[in-house]
C-alpha positions as CSV (number, residue, x, y, z in Angstrom):
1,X,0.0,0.0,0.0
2,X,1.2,3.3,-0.7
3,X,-0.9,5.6,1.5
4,X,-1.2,9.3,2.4
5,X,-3.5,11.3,4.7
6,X,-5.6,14.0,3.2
7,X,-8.4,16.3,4.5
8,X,-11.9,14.7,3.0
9,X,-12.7,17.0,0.1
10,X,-15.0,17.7,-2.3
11,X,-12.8,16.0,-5.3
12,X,-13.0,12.5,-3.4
13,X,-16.7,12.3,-3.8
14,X,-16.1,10.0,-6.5
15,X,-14.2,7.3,-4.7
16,X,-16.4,7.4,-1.4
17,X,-18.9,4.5,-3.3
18,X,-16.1,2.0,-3.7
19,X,-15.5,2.1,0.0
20,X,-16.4,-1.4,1.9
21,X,-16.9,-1.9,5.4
22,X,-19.1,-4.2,7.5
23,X,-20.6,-1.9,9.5
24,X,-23.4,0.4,7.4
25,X,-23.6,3.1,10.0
26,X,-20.0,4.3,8.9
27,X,-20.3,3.5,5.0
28,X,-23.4,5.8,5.3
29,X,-21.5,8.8,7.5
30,X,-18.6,8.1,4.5
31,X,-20.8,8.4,1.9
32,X,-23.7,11.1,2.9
33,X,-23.0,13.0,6.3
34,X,-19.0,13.7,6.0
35,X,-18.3,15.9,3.5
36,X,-21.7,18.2,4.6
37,X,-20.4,17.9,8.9
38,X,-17.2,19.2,7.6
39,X,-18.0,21.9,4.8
40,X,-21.2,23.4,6.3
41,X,-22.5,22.1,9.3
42,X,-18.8,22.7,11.1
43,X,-19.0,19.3,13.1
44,X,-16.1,17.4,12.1
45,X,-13.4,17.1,10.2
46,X,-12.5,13.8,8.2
47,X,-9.2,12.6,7.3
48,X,-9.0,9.9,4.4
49,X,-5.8,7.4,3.8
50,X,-5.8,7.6,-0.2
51,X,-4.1,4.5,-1.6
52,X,-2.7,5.0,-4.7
53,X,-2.2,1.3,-6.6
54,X,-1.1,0.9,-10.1
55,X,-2.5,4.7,-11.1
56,X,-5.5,3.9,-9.1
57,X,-6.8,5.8,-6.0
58,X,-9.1,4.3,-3.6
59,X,-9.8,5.6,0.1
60,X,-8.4,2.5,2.5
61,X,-9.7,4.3,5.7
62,X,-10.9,7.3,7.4
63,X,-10.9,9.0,10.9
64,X,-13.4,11.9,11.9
65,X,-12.9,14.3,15.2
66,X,-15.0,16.4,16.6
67,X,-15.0,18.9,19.7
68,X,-16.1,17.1,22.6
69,X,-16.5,17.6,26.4
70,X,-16.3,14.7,28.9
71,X,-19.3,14.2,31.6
72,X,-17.2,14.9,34.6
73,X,-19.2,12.1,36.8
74,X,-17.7,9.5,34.5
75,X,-13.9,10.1,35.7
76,X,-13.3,8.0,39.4
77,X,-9.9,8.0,39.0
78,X,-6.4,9.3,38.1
79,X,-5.1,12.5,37.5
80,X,-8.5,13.6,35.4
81,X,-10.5,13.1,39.0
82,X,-8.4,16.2,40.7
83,X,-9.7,18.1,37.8
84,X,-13.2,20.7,38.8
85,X,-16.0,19.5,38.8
86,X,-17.5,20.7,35.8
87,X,-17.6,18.8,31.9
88,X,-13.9,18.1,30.7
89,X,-12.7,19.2,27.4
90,X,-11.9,16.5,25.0
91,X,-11.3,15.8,21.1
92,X,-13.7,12.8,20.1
93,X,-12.6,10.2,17.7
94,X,-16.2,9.9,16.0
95,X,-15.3,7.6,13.7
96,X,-12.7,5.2,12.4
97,X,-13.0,2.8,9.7
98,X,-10.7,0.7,7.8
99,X,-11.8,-0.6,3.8
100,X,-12.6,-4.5,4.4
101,X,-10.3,-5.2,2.0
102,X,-7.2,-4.4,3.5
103,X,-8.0,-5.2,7.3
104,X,-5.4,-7.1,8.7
105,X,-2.4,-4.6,7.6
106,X,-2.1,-2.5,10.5
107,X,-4.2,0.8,9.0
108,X,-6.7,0.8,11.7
109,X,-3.7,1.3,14.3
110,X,-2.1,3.4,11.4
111,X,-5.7,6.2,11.4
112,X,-5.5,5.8,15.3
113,X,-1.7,6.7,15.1
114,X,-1.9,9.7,12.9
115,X,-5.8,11.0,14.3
116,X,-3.4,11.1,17.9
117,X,-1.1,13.3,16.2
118,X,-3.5,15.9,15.1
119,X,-5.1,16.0,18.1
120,X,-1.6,15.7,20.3
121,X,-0.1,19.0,17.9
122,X,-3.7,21.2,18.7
123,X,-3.6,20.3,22.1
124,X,0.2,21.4,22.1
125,X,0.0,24.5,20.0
126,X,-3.9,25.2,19.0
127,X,-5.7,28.1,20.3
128,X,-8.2,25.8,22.6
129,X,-7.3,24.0,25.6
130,X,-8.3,20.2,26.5
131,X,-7.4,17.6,28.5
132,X,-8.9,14.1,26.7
133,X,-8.7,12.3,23.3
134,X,-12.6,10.4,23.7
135,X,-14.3,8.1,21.8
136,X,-17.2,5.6,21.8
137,X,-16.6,1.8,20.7
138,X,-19.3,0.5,19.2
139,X,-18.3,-3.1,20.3
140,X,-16.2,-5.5,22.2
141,X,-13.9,-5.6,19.3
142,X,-13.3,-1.8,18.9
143,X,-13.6,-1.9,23.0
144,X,-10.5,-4.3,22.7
145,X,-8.4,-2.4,19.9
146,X,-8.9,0.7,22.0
147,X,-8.1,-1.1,25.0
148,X,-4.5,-1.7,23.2
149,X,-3.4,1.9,22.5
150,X,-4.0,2.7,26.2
151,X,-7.6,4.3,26.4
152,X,-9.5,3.3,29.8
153,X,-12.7,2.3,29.7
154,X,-15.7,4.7,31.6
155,X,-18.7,2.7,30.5
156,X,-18.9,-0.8,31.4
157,X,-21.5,-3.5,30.2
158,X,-23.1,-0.9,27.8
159,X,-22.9,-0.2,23.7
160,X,-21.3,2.5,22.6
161,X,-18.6,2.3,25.7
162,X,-17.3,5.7,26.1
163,X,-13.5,5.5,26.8
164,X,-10.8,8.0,27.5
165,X,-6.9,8.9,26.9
166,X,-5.8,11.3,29.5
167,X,-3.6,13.5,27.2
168,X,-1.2,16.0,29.7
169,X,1.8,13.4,29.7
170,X,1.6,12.9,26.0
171,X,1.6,16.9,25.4
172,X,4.8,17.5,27.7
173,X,2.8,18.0,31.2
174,X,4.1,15.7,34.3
């Protein structure tokens, strides 16, 4: 695979069709809601991984974030629960998907690694200040690949499970 990252755009609107995934909720947020949250509704932004094979582009993934706020109730523990009691700011992760086709490669930890790193350089150098990198797994299996790059769980025993990544030691803060 020969991949790069680019901002979802208007000019991609013809490869968004060809996208497969097993879950319809995200083909249908790919194919119908993306492009109008990011250009006029201002509720996300969504980041494609264009493959380019043999002259061919095709979209192997995407990641969406979003501004977020964490209920403050749902943190018991760590350095988050010395924090006031009022919401927490966070990025969410709304949505990650991988093509069906090339599951198995590594991309899915590949959008997780690079939607970290936007949200690690705004909450280094961006004009807002927040604390967590959220998201909502829609399973046990998302659950679990979550699980593995170090987000905590707040929700047990329910679908979506809301889970967290505390981000001040990541950003340069003890």
């Amino acid at each position: 695979m020969s991949l790069r990252v680019a901002l979802l755009a208007r000019d991609h609107r013809s490869l968004l069709a060809a996208f497969e995934n097993e879950e319809p909720e995200l083909l249908t947020y790919l194919r119908r809601w993306a492009l109008r949250h990011q250009e006029r509704d201002g509720l996300g932004r969504t980041w494609v991984a264009i493959d380019e094979v043999a002259g061919e582009r095709r979209i192997a993934g995407f990641f969406t974030l979003a501004a977020a706020s964490l209920e403050r109730q749902l943190v018991t523990a760590g350095d988050l629960d010395r924090l006031p009691r009022f919401p927490i700011p966070a990025v969410l992760l709304a949505r990650l998907a991988v093509d069906r086709r090339v599951k198995g490669q590594g991309l899915g930890t590949w959008l997780f690694d690079e939607a970290l790193r936007k949200t690690l350089v705004l909450a280094a150098e961006g004009p807002i200040g927040f604390r967590v990198l959220v998201t909502d797994a829609k399973s046990e299996r998302a659950a679990g690949f979550y699980d593995r790059r170090g987000l905590t769980r707040l929700t047990e025993g329910r679908w979506p499970c809301r889970m967290v990544l505390g981000l001040k030691a990541l950003v340069g803060g003890a």
